[in-house]
DRENLODO-572032 format. One record per residue (C-alpha): residue in one letter; x, y, z. Coordinates in steps of 0.02 Angstrom, whole numbers, plus 50000, padded with zeros to 5 digits. Layout:
# DRENLODO-572032
AXYZ;...
***
This chain:
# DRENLODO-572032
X500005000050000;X500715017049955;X500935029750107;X499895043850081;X500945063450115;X500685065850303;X500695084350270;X499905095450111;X500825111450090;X499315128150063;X500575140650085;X500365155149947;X498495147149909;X497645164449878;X498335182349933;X498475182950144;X496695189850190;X496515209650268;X496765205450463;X495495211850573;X497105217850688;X498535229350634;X500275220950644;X500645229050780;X499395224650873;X499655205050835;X501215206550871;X501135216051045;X500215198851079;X501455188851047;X502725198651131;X501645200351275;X501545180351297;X503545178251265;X503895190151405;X502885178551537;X503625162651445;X505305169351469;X504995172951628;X504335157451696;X505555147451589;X504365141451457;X505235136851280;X503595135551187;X501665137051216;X500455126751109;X499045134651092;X497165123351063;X495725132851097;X494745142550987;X494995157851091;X496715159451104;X497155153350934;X496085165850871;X496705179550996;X498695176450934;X498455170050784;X496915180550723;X496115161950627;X494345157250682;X494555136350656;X493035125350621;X493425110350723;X492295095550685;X493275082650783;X495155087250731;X496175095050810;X496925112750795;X498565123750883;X499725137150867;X501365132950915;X502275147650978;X504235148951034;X505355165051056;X505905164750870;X503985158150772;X502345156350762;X501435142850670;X499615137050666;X499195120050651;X497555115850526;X496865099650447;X496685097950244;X495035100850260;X495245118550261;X496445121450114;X497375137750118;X496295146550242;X497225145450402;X498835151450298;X497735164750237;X497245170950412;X498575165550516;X499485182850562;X501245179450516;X500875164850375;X501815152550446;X500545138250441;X500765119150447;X499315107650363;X499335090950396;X498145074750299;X497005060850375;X497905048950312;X498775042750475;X498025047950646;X499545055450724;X499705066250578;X499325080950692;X500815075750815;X501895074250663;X501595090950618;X502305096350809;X503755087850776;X504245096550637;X504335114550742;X504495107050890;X506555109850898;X507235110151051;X505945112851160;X505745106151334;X504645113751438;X502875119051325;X501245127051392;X499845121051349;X497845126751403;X497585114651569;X495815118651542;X495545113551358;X496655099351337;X495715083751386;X496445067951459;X496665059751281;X497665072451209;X498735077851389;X498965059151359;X499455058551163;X500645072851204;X501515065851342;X501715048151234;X502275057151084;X503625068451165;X504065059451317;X505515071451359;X504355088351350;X503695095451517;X502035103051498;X501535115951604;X499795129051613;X499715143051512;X497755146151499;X497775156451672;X499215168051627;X498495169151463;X496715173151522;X497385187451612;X498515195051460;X496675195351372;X495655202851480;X496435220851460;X495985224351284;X497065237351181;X496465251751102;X495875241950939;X495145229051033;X493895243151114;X493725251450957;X493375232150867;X491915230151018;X491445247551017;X490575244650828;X490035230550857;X488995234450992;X488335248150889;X487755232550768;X487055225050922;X485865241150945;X485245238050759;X484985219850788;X483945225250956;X482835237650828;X482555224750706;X481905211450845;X480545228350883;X480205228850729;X479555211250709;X478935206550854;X477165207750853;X475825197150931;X475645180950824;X477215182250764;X478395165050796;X480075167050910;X481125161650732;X480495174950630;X481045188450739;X482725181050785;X482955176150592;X482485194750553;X483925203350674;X485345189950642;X485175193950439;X484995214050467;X486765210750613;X487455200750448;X487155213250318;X487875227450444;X489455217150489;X489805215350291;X489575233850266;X490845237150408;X492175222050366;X491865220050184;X493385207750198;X492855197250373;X492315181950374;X490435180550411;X490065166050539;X489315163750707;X488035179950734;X486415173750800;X484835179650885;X483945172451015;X482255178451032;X481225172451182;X479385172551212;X478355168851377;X478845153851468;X480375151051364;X481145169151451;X481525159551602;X483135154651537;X484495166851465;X485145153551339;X483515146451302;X483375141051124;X482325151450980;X480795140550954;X479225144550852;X478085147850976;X477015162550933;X476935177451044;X475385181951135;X474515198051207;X475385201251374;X476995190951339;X478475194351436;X479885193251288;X481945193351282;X482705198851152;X484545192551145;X485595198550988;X487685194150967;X488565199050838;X489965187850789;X491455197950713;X493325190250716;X493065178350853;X492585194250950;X490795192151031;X489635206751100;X487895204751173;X486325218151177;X484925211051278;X483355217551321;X481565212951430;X480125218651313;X478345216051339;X476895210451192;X475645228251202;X475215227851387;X476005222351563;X475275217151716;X475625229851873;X476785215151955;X477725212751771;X477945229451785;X478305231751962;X479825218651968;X480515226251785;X480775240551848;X481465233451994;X482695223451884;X483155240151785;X483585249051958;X484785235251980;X485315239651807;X485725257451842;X486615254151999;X487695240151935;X488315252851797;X488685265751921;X489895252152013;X490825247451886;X492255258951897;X494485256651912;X494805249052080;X493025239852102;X493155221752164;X492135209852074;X491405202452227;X490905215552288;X490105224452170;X488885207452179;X488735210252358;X488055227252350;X486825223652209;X486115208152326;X485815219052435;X484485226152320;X483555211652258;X483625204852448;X482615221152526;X481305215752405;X481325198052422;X481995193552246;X483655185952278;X483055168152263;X482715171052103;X484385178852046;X484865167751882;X486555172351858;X488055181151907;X487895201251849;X489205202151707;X490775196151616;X492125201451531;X492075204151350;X493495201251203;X493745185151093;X492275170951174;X490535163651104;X489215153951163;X490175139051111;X492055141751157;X493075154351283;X492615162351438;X493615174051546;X493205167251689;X494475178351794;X493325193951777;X491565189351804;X490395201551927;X490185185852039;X490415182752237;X491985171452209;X492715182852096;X494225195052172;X494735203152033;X494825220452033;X494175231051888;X495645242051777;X495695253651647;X495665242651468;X494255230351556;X492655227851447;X491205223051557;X489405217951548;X488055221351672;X486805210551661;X485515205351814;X484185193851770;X482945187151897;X481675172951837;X479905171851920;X479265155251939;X477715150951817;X476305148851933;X476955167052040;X476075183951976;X477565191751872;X477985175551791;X479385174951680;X481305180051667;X481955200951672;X483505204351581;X484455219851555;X486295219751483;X487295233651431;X489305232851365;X490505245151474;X492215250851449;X493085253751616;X494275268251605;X495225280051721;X494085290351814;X492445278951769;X491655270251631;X491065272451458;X489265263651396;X489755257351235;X487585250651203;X486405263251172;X484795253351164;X483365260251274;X482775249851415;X481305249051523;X479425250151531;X479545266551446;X480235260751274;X479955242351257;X478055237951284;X477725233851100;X476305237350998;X476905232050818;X475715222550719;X475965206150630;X476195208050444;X475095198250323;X476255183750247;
***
């Protein structure tokens, strides 16, 4: 049997694609991450997640069961893509170094290590995306290597974004406010959840094009909740039709370079009970004074604290969902989370300048209470040195989102 090339070579497949990043911004990155490897004595980092691939490496991979990296040392920086793909990755990959490797054997992807590997001896790798069968592949295929965590120290590079990274989040949360409009602008009694949602993720899509005519356009969604399905934030769209007196979410992320932003919003279908409307505006006083805390030198647990403090005089605490916000940069739905800076009780980070922030309480009523249904307000901050900038400018509150559209005919 003839052996089949282990690796396929894509390089110069195309002209390299616009990156979404100046150079110097990739490669502050990259120097940023060499000056804590050198410092802890770290010869290499292999990077696997979608997050911080993308984040250093500025490629969005589609995995479907194969596996993905971006080998990094003091001198290079290579990303690691199946054939599937063709010259993509080389394409994206800031830098162009890029290694492809076949199907053909199943330790292709190992084989393609090898061949940057060099000298390395002690490697970081993400202790919280590598799973047990790869920690285990690794260790069998370089059995000399010592592999050490690099997903904390790397976490905490991201979560101060650079001036393009703000500027990046900054329009995209103004495509976020359109996406919120167009959600208004469907929903109408006896119109179904999908039609809405399918309505704001195309007008997001169109927007995103106009404003990176060369991006890739993948990943924005909608999800547009109606009645009983508002209990949950990530509740699935579904077609359920929406009905006089509905408590509805609207829940629109743009997808833009790996970079994810969020605009959600409690609406209500033309009319609200006096207890709906007693415990939304309850949930957008919470909303106001969560802003207000989110300045330099906060703690993240404490800012919690204080805002439990307001849902407890009432006696809505129990029904607190989540924690109140999260940091913002290159994370989905489906990969990434900065878990370091989340508004949560266990959380002691304190807030700097460069930190992009949600607030976000949500309280869910139980179904057989008066009020029934899940309140949700989330706006995208920008901490800087004397305060914060609001980067969403969607209204909130009883005052702007009791809707009184009408169906159109089909």
């Amino acid at each position: 049997m003839t052996e089949r090339e282990r690796l396929q070579d894509y390089v110069g497949n195309g002209r390299k694609a616009k990156g979404t990043f100046s150079d110097a911004e990739m490669q502050r990155r990259l120097d940023d991450i060499r000056k804590y490897m050198a410092a802890n004595k770290i010869d290499a980092a292999l990077f696997t997640s979608y997050h911080n691939i993308n984040y250093y490496a500025d490629f969005m991979f589609c995995q479907f069961g194969r596996r993905y990296g971006f080998f990094v040392d003091h001198q290079h920086a290579t990303s690691i893509s199946a054939g599937i793909d063709g010259g993509q990755p080389w394409r994206r990959t800031f830098g162009g170094k890029n290694l492809t490797y076949t199907d053909w054997q199943k330790d292709n992807y190992f084989h393609a290590i090898r061949q940057i590997i060099g000298g390395a001896k002690r490697i970081g790798i993400e202790f919280d995306h590598v799973n047990l069968d790869t920690l285990a592949l690794l260790k069998s295929e370089f059995p000399g290597v010592e592999f050490v965590d690099i997903a904390a120290p790397a976490m905490r590079l991201r979560m101060v974004k650079s001036a393009e990274e703000i500027a990046h989040i900054t329009e995209m949360a103004r495509i976020a406010d359109i996406g919120g409009a167009a959600c208004v602008e469907a929903a109408a009694v006896g119109v179904p959840e999908h039609e809405v949602a399918l309505h704001s993720t195309a007008t997001m899509v169109r927007e995103i094009a106009k404003s990176w005519p060369e991006g890739e356009l993948m990943d924005t969604w909608t999800w547009f909740q109606s009645g009983i399905n508002t209990d949950g934030a990530h509740n699935p769209v579904t077609a359920r039709k929406i009905e006089a007196g509905d408590i509805l979410s609207l829940n629109c992320f743009p997808m833009v370079a790996g970079y994810y932003v969020a605009l959600e919003r409690t609406l209500f279908a033309e009319h609200a009970s006096d207890e709906h409307l007693r415990l939304w505006e309850i949930n957008c006083k919470v909303h106001d004074r969560g802003k207000e805390l989110l300045v330099p030198g906060a703690k993240c647990a404490d800012i919690a604290a204080e805002l439990n403090e307001i849902y407890a005089a009432e006696n809505l605490l129990q029904y607190r969902s989540f924690g109140y916000g999260h940091s913002f940069g290159v994370l989905s739905h489906y990969y990434g989370r900065e878990a370091g800076l989340e508004l949560r009780e266990d959380c002691d980070t304190v807030l700097e300048p460069g930190m992009v922030v949600s607030m976000e309480p949500m309280i869910t009523i139980p179904d057989h209470l008066p009020g029934a249904g899940g309140y949700r307000e989330h706006d995208i901050l920008v901490i800087e040195e004397t305060g914060n900038r609001n980067i969403t400018g969607f209204p909130y509150g009883p005052d702007h989102l009791i809707v009184k559209g009408k169906a159109k005919a089909a």
